[in-house]
N, C-alpha and C positions, 0 to 999 in steps of 0.2 A: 267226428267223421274225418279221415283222410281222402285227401283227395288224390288221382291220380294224374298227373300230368306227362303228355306226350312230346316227345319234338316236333319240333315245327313240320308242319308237310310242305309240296309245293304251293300252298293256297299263299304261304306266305311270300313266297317271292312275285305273287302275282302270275302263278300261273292258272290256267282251266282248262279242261278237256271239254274239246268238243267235235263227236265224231270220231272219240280216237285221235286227235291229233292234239298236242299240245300246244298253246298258244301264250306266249307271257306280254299279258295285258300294263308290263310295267314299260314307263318310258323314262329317260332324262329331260326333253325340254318340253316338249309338247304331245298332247296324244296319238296325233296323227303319226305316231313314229313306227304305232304298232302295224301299220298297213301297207309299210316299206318291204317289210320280206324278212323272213330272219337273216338269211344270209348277208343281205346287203346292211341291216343293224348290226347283224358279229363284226363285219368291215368299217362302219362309221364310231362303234363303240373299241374296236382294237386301236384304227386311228387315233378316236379321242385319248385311249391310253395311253399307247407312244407319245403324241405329244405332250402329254404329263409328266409323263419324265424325260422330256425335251425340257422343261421347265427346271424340272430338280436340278436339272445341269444346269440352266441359268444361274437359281438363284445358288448355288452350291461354288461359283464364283466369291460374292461377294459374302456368304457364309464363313469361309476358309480367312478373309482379309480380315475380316472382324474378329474371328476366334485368335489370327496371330495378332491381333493388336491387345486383345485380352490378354495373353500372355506374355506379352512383351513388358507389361506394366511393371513399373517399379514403384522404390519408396525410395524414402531418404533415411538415412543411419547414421548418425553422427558419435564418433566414436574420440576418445582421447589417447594420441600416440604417445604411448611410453617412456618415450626415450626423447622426446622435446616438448611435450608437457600441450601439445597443438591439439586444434579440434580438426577432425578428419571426418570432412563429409563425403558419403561414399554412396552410390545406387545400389540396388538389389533387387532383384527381381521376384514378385510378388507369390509366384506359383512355382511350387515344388514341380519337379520336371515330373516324375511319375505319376503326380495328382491330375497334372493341365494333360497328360496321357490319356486315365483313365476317365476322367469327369468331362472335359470338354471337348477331347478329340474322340472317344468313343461314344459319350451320349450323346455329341451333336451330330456323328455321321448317322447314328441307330435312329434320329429322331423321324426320320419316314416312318420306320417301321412301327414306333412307340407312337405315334401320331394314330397309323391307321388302327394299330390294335384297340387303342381307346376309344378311337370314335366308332369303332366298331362294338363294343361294350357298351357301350353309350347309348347305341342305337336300340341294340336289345336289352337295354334296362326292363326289368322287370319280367322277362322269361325266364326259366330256373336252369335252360339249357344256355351256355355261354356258348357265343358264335365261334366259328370254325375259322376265320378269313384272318384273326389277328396270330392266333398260334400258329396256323398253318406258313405263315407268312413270315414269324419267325423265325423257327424252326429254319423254312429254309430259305432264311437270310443269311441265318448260319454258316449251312453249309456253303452259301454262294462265294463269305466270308473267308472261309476258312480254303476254300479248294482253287478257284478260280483268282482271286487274289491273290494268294499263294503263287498262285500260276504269272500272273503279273508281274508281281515285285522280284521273282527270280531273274527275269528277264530282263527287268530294267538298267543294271548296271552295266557298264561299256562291256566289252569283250575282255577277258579276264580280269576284272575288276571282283576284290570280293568287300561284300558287307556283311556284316557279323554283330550278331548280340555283344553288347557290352558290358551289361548289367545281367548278367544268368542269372544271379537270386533274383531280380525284380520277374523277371519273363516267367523264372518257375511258381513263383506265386500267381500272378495273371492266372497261366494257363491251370496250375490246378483248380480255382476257383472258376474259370471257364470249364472244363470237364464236367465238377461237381454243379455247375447250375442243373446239367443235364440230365445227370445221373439223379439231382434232386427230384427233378420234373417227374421222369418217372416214378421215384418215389411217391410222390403225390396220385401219379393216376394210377398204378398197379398194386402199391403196396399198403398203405397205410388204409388209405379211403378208395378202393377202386373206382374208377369213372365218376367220381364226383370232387370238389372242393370244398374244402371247408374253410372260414374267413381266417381261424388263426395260421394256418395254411399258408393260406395266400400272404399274411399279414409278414409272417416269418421269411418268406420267399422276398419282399423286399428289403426289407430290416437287412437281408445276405449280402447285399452290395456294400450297407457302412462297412459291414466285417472286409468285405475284399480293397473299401477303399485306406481302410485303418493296417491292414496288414502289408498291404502295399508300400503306403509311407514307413512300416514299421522296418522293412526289409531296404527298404531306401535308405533310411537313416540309419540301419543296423542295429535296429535295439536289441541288447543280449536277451537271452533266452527264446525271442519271439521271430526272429533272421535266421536266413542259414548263411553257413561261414562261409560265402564265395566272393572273391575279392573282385570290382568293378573296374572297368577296364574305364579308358578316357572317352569320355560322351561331348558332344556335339555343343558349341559354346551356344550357338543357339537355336530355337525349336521349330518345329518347321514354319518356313515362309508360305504367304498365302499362295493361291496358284495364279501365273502367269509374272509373279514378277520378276525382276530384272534387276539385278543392282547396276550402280554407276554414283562412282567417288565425282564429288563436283568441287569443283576448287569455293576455296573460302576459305576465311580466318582460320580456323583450326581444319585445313583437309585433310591435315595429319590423322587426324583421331574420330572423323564424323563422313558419316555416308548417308545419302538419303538411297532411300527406296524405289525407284518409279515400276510405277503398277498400272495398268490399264483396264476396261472392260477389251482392247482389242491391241493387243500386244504391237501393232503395227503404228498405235498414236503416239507411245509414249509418253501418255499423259504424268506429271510426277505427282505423285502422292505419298505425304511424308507419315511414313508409319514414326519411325523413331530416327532420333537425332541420336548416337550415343558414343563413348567412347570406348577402345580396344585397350587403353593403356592406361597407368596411373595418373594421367592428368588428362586437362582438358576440362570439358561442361561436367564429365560424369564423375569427376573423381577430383577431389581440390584441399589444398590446404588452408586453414585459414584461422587468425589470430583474435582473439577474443570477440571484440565489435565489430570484426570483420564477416564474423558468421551470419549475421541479419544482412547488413548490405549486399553482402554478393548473394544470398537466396534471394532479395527480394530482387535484385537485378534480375537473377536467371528465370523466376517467378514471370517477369513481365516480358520479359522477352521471349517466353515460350507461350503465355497467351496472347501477342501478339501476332505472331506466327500462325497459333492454330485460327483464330479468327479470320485471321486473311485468307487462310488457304480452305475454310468448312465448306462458307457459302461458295467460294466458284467452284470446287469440288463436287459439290452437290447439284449445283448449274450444270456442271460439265456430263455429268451421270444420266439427263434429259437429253444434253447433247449429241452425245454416244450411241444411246440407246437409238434415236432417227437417223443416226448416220449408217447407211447402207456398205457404203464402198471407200476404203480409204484412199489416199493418194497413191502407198505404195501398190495398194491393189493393180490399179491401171497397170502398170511396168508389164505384170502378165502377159504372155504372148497368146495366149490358150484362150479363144473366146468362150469357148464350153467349161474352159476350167472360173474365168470370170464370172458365166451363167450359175453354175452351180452354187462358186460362193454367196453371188446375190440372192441365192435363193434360198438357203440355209441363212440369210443373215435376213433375209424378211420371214422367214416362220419364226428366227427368234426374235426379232423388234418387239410382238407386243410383248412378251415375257418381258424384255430386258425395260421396255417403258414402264412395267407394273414396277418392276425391282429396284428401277429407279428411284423410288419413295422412302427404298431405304435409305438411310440418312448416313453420310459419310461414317466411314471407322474409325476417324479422330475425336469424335461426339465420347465422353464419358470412358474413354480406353478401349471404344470398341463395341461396350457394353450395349447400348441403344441397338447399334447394328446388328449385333450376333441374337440379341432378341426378337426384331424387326424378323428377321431370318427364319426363327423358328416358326413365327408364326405367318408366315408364306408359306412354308412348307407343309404347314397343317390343314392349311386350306388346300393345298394341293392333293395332301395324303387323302381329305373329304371326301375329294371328285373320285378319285381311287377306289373309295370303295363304293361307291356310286354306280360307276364303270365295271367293276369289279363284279357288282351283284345282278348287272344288266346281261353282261360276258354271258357268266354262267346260268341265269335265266333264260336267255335264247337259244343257249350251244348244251344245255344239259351239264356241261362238264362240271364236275365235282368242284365244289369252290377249293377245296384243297390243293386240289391237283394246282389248279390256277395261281393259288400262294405260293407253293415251289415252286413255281417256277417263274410265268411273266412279271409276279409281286415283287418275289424274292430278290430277281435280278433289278429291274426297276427300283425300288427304293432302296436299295445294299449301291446306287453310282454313289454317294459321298464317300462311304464305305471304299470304295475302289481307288477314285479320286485322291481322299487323305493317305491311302497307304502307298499308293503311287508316288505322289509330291514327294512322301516324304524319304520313300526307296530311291528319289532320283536327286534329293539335295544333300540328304543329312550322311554324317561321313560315317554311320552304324544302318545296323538294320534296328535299331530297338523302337522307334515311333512306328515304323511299316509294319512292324508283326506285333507289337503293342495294339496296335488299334483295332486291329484281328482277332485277339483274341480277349482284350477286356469290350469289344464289340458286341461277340458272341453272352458274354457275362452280364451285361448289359441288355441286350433282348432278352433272356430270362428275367431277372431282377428286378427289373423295371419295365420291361416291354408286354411282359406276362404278367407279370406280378399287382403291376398298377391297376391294371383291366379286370382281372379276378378278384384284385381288393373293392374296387369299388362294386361288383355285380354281388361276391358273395356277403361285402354289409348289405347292401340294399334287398337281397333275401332273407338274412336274417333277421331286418328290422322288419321288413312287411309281412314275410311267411315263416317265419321262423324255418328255414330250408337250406340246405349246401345248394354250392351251386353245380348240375352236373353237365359235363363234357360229352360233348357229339362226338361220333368215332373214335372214343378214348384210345379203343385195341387199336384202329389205325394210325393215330399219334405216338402211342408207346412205342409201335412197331420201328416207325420212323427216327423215334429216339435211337431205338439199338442200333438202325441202319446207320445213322449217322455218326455215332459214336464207336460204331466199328472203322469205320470209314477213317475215322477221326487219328485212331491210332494208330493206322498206314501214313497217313500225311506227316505229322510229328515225327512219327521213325525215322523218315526220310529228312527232315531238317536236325535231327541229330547226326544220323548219317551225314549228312553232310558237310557238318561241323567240326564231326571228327575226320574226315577224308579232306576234305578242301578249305576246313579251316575257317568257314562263312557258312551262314546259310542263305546268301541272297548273290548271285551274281556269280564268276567262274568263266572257265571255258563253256563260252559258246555249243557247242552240241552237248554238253552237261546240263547247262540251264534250260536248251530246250529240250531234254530228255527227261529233266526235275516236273517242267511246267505241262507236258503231256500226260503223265502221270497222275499229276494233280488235276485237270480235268477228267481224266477218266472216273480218278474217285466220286466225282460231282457227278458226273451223267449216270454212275452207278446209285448214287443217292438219290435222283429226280426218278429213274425211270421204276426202282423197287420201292420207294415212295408212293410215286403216285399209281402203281398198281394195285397199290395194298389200298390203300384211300377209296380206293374206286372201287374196292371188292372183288378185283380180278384173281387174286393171287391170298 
C-alpha cells in the first residue's frame, strides 16, 4: 500500500479558524501573547527581528578579527642558501590567498544563512515536503549579494579612484561556478526529478564546492591543462584587516620592520590589540640568517618571547572585552556639542551592550591563531540564525504573508550584513577589488553548495532511511521561476562590470556620477528580482 502525503496546511503553523477568522494560536515566550492583537504581535515580532540582526552586526565585529587572525597565521621554513651554505629561516603564510577567499571569507559571511537553512531542515525532520524559509532565503541572499553589494562596493572608492580584478582567471572560475550552482538547482527541480529531490542529488550538490574549491587553487597555482592563460596582475601583500582597525608603527627595537595593530570594539578607545608582529623586509623577527647551533637558540629565543607576549596581553584583553562591552560613552564622546546627537549615541550604545556583554565570552583572537574565536563566532550566530526562524515562522503565521516572500526579502537582507560588511572592508582597504567581489560571488557558490545542499542531504537521507522516499519541494514552479528571474538579472549585472573594465579600466570605483549611475542600476536589478519574485511565490502572477 502507498501512501499519500500532503504538505503541510495551516494547522501546522498553529493556526485555526474560528468564525471565519484566522487566529495563529503560536507564540515565542509565553501564551498570553496570542491575546495582544495581531497587529501589535507583527510589531513586537518585526522589532524582535531587527534587533537580531542588530546582533549579527555585533558579533560580525569580532567574527571579522578572528577570521584575520586565521589567516595571518604563518609557519617556519627553513631553507639552505646557496651561495653561503647558511640556514635561512623565513615565515609564510599558512593560507593560499584564493582558498582563505573562498573557504573562510565566503562560508563565514554565508554562515547566517547556512545556519537558518539547517535549523530549519532540522525542524521539519521527518516531513517528506523540505521547508520553504532556507531556500527561499538563499536564493535571495543571492541576489542581495550579487546586486546591492555590487551597489556598495562601486561606491566605496574615493572620487576617481579605480579598483580592478587582478587575478581575471581566478574571478572567472569563481563566477562560473557561481552561475552553474544555479543553473544546477534548477536542474534538480525542473529537469531531472521535477519538484522532488533525491539524496544522490543532493549528495552531488555538495561534493560541487570541493570541485570549485580544487579548481580555484588550480587556476591560482596555474596548473597546465586545468587554468586558463591569463596573466595576474600584483595583489595585495595582505588580506583583508578586521573591521574597525587602525594601524600605528610604535617605536621599538626593530620599528623598522614591525607594526602592531590597534583594534577596538569602539574605535574612539584605542584599545591595542596585537594581531601580528611581522616584518616587511629581509631581516628582523620574520626573516633571519643563522649559522649552524645558531638555529635552536635564536627560535627558542623568539619561541619565548612571543608566548610571553601573548600571555600578558590574552587575559587583560579578554578583561578588557567586559570592560567595553558596559562602557556606554567614551571620553571623546563628551567633546560633542549636539546633546541629541550624544542622546542618540547612548542609545544605540545601550541597545547594543547586551549583545556586546554576550560577545564578550568570546575569547580574544590571539587564543590558537584566531581559531577558538572565529569558532566561538559561529556558533553565536547560529543561535541567532535559531531566533530567526522562530521570528520568522511567527511573521508569517500572523501577517499571512508567504514565508518566501519574507526570505527575499527581510531574511535575505538581514543575514547577507557579513556578506556586505566583508565586501565593504575589503573594497575600502585592499589596493584590488579581488576579495570585495570574491566574496560575492564564491558567497552566492556557497549558499547553493552548502547552504542547500547540507539541508537537503540531511532531509533526503533521513527519507530514504525511514520511508524509503525523495524528498519533495513546496512551490518547486515558484523557486524555478525565481531561479530564471535571478539569473537573468544576473547577466545584466556582470555585463556592466565588464563594461566597465573595459571603459574605465576597474570595476569598482571611477568618476563619481559613473559609480553612482553603476550603483542605481544595480539596485534596480535587486528590486526587479524581490518584486517578480515574490509575486510569483504568492501566486499573483
Amino acid at each position: 500500500m502507498t501512501s499519500v502525503h500532503k504538505p503541510p496546511s495551516n494547522s501546522t503553523l498553529g493556526v485555526s479558524s474560528t468564525l471565519g477568522h484566522e487566529v495563529c494560536e503560536s507564540y515565542l515566550l509565553f501564551p498570553g501573547e496570542t491575546a495582544l492583537g495581531e497587529a501589535f504581535r507583527t510589531f513586537l515580532y518585526c522589532l524582535g527581528l531587527a534587533y537580531c540582526f542588530i546582533g549579527l552586526s555585533a558579533i560580525t565585529a569580532r567574527f571579522f578579527r578572528s577570521m584575520a587572525n586565521v589567516v595571518k597565521q604563518t609557519r617556519e621554513v627553513v631553507e639552505i642558501d646557496p651561495h653561503t651554505n647558511s640556514m635561512v629561516v623565513r615565515r609564510e603564510k599558512v593560507w593560499n590567498y584564493t582558498i582563505a577567499d573562498i573557504t573562510l571569507l565566503a562560508f563565514g559571511t554565508s554562515f547566517p544563512q547556512i545556519s537558518l537553512a539547517t535549523i530549519d531542515a532540522l525542524r521539519n525532520l521527518g516531513d517528506l515536503y523540505a521547508g520553504g524559509l532556507g531556500p527561499g532565503t538563499l536564493v535571495g541572499s543571492a541576489a542581495f549579494d550579487l546586486f546591492p553589494i555590487h551597489a556598495v562596493c562601486v561606491l566605496v572608492p574615493k572620487a576617481g579612484e579605480l579598483k580592478k580584478i587582478s587575478d581575471l582567471g581566478v574571478w572567472i572560475v569563481e563566477l562560473f561556478w557561481s552561475f552553474w550552482a544555479y543553473f544546477w538547482l534548477y536542474i534538480i527541480l525542473k529537469v531531472w526529478t521535477p519538484d522532488i529531490v533525491t539524496l544522490w542529488e543532493a549528495l552531488l550538490t555538495v561534493l560541487q564546492f570541493g570541485l570549485l574549491v580544487v579548481h580555484a587553487y588550480a587556476q591560482d597555482k596555474r596548473w597546465p591543462y586545468v587554468s586558463l592563460p591569463l596573466a595576474r596582475g600584483e595583489r595585495p601583500e595582505d588580506w583583508v584587516p578586521g573591521e574597525g582597525a587602525a594601524y600605528k608603527h610604535v617605536d621599538s627595537v626593530d620599528d623598522e620592520h614591525s607594526e602592531i595593530i590597534q583594534i577596538g570594539e569602539n574605535d574612539e578607545r584605542r584599545i591595542v590589540d596585537i594581531f601580528s608582529i611581522h616584518s616587511r623586509s629581509e631581516t628582523g623577527l620574520m626573516y633571519h640568517n643563522v649559522q649552524g647551533s645558531d638555529l635552536a637558540d635564536s627560535s627558542n629565543e623568539l619561541l619565548q618571547s612571543e608566548i610571553k607576549l601573548e600571555e600578558f596581553h590574552v587575559l587583560s584583553l579578554w578583561k578588557q572585552q567586559f570592560v567595553d562591552a558596559l562602557m556606554l560613552e567614551s571620553a571623546e564622546t563628551k567633546k560633542l556639542n549636539s546633546i541629541c546627537v550624544q542622546a542618540l549615541r547612548i542609545l544605540w550604545q545601550s541597545l547594543l551592550a547586551p549583545w556586546r556583554l554576550m560577545f564578550a565570552l568570546v575569547p580574544p583572537c590571539q587564543i590558537a591563531n584566531g581559531w577558538v574565536a572565529f569558532i566561538c563566532s559561529l556558533i553565536f550566530i547560529s543561535g541567532i540564525a535559531y531566533v530567526v526562524t522562530q521570528l520568522t515562522d511567527l511573521i508569517s503565521c500572523v501577517t499571512g504573508i508567504n514565508a518566501y516572500v519574507i526570505a527575499f526579502t527581510a531574511l535575505a537582507s538581514g543575514t547577507s550584513w557579513p556578506d556586505l560588511v566583508a565586501s565593504k572592508i575589503a573594497a575600502e582597504r585592499q589596493t584590488t577589488a579581488d576579495s570585495a567581489i570574491a566574496n560575492i560571488t564564491c558567497s552566492n557558490s556557497v549558499n547553493i553548495y552548502f547552504g542547500i545542499g547540507v539541508p537537503w542531504l540531511i532531509d533526503t537521507a533521513y527519507n530514504f532511511i525511514v520511508y524509503r522516499e525523495p524528498l519533495r519541494i513546496q512551490n518547486a514552479a515558484g523557486l524555478s521561476f525565481c531561479l530564471l528571474v535571478f539569473f537573468s538579472t544576473s547577466v545584466g549585472c556582470i555585463s556592466v562590470l565588464v563594461l566597465r573594465r573595459l571603459t574605465l579600466g576597474a570595476e569598482l570605483g571611477g568618476p563619481k556620477p559613473w559609480a553612482w549611475l553603476t550603483s542605481i542600476y544595480f539596485m534596480l536589478l535587486w528590486l526587479i528580482f524581490v518584486v517578480l519574485s515574490s509575486l510569483k511565490v504568492s501566486g499573483i502572477i
